[in-house]
C-alpha positions in Angstrom: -42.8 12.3 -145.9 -40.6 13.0 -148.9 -39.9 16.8 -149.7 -39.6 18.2 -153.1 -37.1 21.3 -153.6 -38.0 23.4 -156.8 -34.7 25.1 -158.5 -36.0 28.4 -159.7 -32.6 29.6 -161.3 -29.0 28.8 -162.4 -26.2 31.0 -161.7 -22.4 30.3 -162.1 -20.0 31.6 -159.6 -16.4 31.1 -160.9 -16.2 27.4 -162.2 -19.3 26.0 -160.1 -22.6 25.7 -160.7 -25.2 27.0 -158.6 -29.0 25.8 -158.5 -30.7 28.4 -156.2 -33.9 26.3 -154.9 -37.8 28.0 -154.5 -38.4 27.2 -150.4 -36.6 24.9 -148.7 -33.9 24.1 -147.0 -30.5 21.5 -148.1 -29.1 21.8 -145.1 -28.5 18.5 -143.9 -29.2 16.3 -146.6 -26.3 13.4 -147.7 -26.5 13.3 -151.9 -27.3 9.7 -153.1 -26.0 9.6 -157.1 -29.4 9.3 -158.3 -31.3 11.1 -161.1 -34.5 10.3 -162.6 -36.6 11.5 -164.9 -39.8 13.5 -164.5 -41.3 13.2 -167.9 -44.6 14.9 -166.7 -43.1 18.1 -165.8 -40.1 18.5 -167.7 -37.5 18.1 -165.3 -35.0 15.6 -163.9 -35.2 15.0 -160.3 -32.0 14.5 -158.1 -32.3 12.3 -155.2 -30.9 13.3 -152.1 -31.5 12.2 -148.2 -32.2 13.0 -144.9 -33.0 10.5 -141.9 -33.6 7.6 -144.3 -36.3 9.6 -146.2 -36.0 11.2 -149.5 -35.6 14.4 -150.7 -36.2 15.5 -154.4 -34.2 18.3 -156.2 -36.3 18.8 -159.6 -34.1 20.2 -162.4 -37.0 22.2 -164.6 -36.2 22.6 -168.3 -35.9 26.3 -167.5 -32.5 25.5 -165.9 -31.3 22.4 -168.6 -29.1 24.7 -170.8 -27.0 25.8 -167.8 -27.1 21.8 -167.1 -25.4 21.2 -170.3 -22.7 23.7 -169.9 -21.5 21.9 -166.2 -22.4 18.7 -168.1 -20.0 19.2 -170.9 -17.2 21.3 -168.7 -17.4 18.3 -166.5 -18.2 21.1 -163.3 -19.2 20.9 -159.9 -23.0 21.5 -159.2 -24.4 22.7 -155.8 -28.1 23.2 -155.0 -28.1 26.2 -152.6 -31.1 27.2 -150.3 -31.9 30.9 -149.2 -29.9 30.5 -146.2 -26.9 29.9 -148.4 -26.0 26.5 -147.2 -25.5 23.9 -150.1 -25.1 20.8 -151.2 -23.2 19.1 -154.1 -24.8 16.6 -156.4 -22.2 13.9 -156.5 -22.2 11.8 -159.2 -24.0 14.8 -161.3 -22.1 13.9 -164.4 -21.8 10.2 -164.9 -25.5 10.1 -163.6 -27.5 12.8 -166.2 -25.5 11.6 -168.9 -26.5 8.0 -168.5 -30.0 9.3 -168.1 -29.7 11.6 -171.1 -28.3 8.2 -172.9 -31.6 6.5 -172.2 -33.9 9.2 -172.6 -32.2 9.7 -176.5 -35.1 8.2 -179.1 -36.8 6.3 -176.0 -40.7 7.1 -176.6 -41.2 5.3 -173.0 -40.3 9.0 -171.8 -43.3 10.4 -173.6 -42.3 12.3 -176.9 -42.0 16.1 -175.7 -39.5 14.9 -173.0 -37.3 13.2 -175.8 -37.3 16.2 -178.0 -36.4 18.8 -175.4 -33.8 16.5 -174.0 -32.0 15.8 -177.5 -32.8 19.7 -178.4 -31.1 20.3 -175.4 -28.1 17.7 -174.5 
């Protein structure tokens, strides 16, 4: 069964970013270099692994400025559980901006995705 992690906030400590997720745990998931789009709730969704099943990170709006900064600074971003274990989300960069590349003036995404995403990025 695939599990779905909800970041709830964004917080920087020195030059990392750190996405604090609702319930859940990362410990023990392997990141795969994938993000997609969810353009029904706003958010991307970063793919990660456990056991050969699937785990998805969802990146809400609320956090897509803080996005942007380690986007542009080209910093590491962790998702970190309540437990304080993390995991980075290799391949963070290349990944969202490809997705932010195709998303740019792409209706397919549904035409409030494509404004927040080019207000945003």
């Amino acid at each position: 069964m695939k599990q779905k992690l909800t970041v709830v906030n964004a917080e920087w400590i020195e030059n990392e970013l750190i996405l604090e997720i609702e319930a859940g745990t990362v410990s023990g998931l392997t990141a795969i270099r994938q993000i997609l789009a969810d353009s029904d709730n706003l958010s991307f969704i970063y793919i990660a692994e456990q056991n050969d099943d699937y785990t998805y990170i969802s990146l809400p709006e609320t956090v897509w400025t803080e996005l942007k900064k380690a986007l542009d600074g080209q910093m590491r971003v962790f998702a970190s559980d309540r437990n304080h274990d993390r995991i980075e989300l290799a391949g963070f960069h290349e990944e969202l901006g490809d997705l932010i590349e195709n998303i740019r003036g792409n209706s397919n995404y549904g035409n409030e995705m494509v404004e927040k995403v080019e207000n945003i990025f």
